[in-house]
Biopython code that builds the backbone (N, CA, C, O; Angstrom):
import numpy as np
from Bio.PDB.StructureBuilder import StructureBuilder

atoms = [
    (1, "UNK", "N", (4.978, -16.967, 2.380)),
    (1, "UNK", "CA", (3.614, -16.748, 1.963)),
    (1, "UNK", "C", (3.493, -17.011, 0.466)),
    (1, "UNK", "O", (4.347, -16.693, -0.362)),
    (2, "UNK", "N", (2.035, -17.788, 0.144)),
    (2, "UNK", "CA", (2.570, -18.168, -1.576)),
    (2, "UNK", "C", (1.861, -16.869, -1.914)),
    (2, "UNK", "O", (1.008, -16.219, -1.308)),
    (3, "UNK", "N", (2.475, -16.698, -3.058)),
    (3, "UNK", "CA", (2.043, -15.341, -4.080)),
    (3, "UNK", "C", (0.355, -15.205, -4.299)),
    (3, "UNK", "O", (-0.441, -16.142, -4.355)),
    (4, "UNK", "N", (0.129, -14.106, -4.379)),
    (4, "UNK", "CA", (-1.126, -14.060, -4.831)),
    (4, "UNK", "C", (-1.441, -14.143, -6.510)),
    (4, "UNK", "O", (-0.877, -13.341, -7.255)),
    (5, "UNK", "N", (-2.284, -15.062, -6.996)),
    (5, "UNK", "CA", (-1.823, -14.790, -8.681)),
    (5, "UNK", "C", (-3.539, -14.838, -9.196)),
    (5, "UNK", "O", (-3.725, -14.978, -10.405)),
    (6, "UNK", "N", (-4.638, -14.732, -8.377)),
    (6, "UNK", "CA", (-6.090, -14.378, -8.673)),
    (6, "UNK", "C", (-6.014, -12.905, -8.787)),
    (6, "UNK", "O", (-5.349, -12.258, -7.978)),
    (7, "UNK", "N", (-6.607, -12.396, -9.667)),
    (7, "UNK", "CA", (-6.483, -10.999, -10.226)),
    (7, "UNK", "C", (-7.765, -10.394, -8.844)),
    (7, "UNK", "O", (-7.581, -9.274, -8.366)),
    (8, "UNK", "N", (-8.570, -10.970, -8.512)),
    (8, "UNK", "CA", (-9.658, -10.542, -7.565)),
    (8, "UNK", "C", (-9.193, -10.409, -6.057)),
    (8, "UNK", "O", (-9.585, -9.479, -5.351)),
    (9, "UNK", "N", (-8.119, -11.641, -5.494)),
    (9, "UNK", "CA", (-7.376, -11.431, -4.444)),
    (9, "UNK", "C", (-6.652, -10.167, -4.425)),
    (9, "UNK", "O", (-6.604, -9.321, -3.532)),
    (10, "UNK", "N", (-5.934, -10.199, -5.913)),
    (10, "UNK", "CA", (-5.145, -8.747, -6.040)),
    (10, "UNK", "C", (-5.664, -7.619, -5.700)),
    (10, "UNK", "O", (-5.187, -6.955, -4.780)),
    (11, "UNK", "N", (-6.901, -7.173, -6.517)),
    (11, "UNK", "CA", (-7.344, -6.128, -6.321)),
    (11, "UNK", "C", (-7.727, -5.848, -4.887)),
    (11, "UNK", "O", (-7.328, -4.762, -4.466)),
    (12, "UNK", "N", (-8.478, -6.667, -3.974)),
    (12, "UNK", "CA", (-9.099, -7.004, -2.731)),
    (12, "UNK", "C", (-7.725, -6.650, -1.769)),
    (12, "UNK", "O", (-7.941, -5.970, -0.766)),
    (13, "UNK", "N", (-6.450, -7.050, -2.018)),
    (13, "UNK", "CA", (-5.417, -7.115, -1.242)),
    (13, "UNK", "C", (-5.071, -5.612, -0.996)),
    (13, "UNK", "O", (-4.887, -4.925, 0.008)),
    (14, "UNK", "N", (-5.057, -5.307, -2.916)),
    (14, "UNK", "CA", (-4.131, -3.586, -2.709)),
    (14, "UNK", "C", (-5.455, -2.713, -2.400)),
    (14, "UNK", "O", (-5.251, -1.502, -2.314)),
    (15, "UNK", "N", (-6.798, -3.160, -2.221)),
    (15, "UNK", "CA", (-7.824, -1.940, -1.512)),
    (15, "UNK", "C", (-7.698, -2.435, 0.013)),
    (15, "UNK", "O", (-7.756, -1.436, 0.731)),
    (16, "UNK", "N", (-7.589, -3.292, 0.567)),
    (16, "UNK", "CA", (-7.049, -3.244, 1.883)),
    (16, "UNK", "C", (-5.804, -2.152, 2.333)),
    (16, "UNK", "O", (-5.876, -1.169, 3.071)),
    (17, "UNK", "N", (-4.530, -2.775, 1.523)),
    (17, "UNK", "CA", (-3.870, -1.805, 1.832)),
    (17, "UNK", "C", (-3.646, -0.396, 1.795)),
    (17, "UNK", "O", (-2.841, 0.388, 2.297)),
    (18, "UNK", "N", (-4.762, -0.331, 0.927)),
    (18, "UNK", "CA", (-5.178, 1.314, 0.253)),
    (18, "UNK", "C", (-5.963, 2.140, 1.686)),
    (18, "UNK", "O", (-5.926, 3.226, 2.265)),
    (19, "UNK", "N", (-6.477, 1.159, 1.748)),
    (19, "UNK", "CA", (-7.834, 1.812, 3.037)),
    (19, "UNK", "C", (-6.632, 1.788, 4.432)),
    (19, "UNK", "O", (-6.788, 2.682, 5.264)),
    (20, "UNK", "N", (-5.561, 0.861, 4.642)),
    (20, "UNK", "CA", (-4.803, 0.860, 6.140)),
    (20, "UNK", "C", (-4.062, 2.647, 5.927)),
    (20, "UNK", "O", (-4.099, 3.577, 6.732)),
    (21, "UNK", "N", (-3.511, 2.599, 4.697)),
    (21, "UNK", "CA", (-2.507, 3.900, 4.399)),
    (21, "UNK", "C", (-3.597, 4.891, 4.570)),
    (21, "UNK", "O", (-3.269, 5.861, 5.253)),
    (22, "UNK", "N", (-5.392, 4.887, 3.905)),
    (22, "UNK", "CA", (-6.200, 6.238, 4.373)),
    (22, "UNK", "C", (-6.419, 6.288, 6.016)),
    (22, "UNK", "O", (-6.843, 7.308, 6.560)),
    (23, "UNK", "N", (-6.140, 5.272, 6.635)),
    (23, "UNK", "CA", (-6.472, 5.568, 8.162)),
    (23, "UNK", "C", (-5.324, 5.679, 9.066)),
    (23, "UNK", "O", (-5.194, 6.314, 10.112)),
    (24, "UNK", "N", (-4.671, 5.057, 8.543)),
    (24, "UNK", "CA", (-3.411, 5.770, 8.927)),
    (24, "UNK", "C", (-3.277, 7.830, 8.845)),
    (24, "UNK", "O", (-3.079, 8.631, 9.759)),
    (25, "UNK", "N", (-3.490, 8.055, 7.370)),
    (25, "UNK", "CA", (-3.027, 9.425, 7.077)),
    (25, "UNK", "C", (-4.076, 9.848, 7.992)),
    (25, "UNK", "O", (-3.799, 10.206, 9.137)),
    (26, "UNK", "N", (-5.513, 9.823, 7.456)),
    (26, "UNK", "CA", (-6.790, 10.406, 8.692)),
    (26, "UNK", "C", (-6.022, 10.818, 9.873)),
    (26, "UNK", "O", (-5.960, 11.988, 10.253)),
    (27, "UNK", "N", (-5.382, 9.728, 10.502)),
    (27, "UNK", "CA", (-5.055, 9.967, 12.020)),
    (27, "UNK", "C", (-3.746, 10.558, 12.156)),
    (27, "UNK", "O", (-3.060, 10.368, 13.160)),
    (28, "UNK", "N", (-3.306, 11.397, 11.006)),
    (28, "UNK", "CA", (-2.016, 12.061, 11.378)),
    (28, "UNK", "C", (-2.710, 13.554, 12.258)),
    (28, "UNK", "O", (-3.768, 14.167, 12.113)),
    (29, "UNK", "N", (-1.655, 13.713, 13.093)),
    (29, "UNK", "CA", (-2.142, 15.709, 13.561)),
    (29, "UNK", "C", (-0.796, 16.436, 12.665)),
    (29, "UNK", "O", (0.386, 16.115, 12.794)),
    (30, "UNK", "N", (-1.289, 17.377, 11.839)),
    (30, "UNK", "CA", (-0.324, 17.886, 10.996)),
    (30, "UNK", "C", (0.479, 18.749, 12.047)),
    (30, "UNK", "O", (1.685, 18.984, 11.976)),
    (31, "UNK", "N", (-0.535, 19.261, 13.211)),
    (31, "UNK", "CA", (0.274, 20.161, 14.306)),
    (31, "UNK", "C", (1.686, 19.449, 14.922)),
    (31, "UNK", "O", (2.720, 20.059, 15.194)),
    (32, "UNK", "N", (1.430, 17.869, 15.080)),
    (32, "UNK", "CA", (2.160, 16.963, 15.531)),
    (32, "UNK", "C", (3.030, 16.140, 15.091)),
    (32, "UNK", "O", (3.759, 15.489, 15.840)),
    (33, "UNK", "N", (3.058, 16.065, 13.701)),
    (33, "UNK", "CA", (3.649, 15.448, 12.856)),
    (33, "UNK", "C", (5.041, 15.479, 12.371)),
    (33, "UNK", "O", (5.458, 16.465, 11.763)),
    (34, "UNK", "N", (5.812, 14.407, 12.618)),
    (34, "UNK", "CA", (7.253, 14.069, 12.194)),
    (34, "UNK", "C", (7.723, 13.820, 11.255)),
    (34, "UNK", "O", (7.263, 12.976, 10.486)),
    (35, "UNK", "N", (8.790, 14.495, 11.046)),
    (35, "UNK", "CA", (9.274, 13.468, 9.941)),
    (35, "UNK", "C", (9.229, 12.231, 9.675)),
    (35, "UNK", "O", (8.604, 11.701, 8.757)),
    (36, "UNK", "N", (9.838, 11.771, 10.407)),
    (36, "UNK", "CA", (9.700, 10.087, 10.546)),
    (36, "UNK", "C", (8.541, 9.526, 9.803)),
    (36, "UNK", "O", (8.606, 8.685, 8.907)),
    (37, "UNK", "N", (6.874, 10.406, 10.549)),
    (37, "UNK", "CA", (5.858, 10.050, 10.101)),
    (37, "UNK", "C", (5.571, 10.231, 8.610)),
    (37, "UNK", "O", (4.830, 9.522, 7.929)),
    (38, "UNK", "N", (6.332, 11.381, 8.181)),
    (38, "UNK", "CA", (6.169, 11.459, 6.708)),
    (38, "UNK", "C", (6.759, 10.388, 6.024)),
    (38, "UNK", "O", (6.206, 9.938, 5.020)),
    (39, "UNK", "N", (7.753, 9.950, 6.417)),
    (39, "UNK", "CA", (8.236, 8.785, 6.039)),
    (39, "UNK", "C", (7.926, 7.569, 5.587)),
    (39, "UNK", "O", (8.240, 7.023, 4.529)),
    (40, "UNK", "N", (7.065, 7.067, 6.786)),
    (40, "UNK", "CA", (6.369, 5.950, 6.832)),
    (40, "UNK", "C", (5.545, 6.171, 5.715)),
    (40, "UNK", "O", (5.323, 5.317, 4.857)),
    (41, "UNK", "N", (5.054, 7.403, 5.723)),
    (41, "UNK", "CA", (3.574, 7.192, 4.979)),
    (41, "UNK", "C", (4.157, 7.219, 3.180)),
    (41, "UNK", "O", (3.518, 6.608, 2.323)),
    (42, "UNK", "N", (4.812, 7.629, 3.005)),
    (42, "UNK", "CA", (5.742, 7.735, 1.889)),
    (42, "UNK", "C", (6.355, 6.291, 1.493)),
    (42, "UNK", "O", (6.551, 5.992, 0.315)),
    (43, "UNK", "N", (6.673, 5.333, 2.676)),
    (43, "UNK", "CA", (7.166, 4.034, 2.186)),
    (43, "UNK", "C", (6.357, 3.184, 2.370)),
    (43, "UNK", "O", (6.639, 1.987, 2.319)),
    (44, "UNK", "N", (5.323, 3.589, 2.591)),
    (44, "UNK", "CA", (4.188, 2.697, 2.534)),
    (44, "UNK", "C", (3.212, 2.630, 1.150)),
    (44, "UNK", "O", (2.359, 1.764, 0.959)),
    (45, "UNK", "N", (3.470, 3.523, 0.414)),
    (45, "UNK", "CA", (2.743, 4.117, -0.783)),
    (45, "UNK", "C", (4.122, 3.396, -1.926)),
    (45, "UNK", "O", (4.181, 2.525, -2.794)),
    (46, "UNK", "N", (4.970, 4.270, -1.345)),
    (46, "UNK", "CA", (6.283, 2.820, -2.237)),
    (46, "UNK", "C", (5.596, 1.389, -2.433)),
    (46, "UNK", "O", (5.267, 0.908, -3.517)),
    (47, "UNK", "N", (5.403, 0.656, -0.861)),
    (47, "UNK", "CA", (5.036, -0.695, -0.696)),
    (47, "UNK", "C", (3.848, -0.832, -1.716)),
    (47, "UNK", "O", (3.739, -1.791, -2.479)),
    (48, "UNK", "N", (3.105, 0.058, -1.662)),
    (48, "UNK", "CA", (1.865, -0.469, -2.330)),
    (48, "UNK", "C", (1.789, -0.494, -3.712)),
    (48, "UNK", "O", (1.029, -1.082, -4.482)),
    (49, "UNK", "N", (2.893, 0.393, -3.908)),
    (49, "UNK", "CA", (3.325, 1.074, -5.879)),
    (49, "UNK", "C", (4.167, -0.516, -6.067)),
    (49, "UNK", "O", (3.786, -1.394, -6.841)),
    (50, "UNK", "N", (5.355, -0.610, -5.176)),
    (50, "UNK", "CA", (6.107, -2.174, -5.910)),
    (50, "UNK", "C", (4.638, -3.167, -5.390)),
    (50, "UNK", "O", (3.883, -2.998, -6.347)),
    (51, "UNK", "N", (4.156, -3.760, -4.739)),
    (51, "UNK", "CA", (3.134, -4.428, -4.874)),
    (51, "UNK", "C", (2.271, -4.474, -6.270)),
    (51, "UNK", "O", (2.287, -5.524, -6.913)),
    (52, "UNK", "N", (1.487, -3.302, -6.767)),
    (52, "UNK", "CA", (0.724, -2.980, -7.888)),
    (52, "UNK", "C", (2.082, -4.059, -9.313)),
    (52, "UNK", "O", (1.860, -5.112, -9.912)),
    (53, "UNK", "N", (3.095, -3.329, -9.339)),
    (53, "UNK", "CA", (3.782, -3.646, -10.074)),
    (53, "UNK", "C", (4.116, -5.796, -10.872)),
    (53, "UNK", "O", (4.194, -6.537, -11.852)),
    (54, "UNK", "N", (4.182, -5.603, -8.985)),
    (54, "UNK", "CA", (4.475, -7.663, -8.713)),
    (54, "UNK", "C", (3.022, -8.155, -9.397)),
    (54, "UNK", "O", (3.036, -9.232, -9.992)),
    (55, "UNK", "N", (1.789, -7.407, -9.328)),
    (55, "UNK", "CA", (0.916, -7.862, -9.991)),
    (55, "UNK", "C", (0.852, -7.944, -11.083)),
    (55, "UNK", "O", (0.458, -8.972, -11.633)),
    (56, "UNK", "N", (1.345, -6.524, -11.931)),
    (56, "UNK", "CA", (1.094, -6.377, -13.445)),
    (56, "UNK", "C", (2.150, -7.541, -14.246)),
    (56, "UNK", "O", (1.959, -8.209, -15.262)),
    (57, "UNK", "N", (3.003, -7.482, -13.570)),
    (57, "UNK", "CA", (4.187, -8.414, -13.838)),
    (57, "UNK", "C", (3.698, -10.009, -14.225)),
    (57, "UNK", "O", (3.758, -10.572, -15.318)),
    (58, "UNK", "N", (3.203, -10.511, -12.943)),
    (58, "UNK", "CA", (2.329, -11.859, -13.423)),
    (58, "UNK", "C", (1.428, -12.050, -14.289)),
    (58, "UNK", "O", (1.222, -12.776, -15.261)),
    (59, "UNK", "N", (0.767, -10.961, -13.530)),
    (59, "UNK", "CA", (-0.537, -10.535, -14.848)),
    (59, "UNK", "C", (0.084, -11.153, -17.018)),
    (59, "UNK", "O", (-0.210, -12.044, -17.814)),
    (60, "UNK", "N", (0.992, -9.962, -16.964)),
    (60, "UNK", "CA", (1.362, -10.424, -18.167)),
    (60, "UNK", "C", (2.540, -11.858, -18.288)),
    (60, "UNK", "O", (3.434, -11.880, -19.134)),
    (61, "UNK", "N", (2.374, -12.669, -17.554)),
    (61, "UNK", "CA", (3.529, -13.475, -17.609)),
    (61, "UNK", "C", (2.491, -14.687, -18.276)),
    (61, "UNK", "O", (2.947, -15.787, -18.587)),
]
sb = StructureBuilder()
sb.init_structure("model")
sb.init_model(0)
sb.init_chain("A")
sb.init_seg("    ")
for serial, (resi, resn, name, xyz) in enumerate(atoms, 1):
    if name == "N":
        sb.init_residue(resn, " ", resi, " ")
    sb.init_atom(name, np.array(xyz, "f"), 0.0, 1.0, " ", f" {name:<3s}", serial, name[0])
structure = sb.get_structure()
């Protein structure tokens, strides 16, 4: 996949992924909830933190 390097794709990309991780969490049942699931949601917020980063990175390049 080629890189994203439009600062507007960027932003557009990481509020997509922002909004999958809020509907995701929405639909957790805390009554029901796994570890595992904490997990995910934890390395998914990683994904989106090194993502932010790969941007600022170009950004200043």
């Amino acid at each position: 996949m080629k890189p994203i390097t439009n600062k507007e794709q960027q932003v557009t990309y990481l509020k997509e992924r922002l909004e999958i991780f809020l509907e995701v969490l929405d639909a957790i049942d805390p009554e029901t909830t796994e570890l595992e699931d904490i997990d995910r949601l934890i390395q998914m917020m990683d994904d989106l933190e090194d993502k932010m980063e790969q941007f600022q990175t170009r950004e200043e390049q």
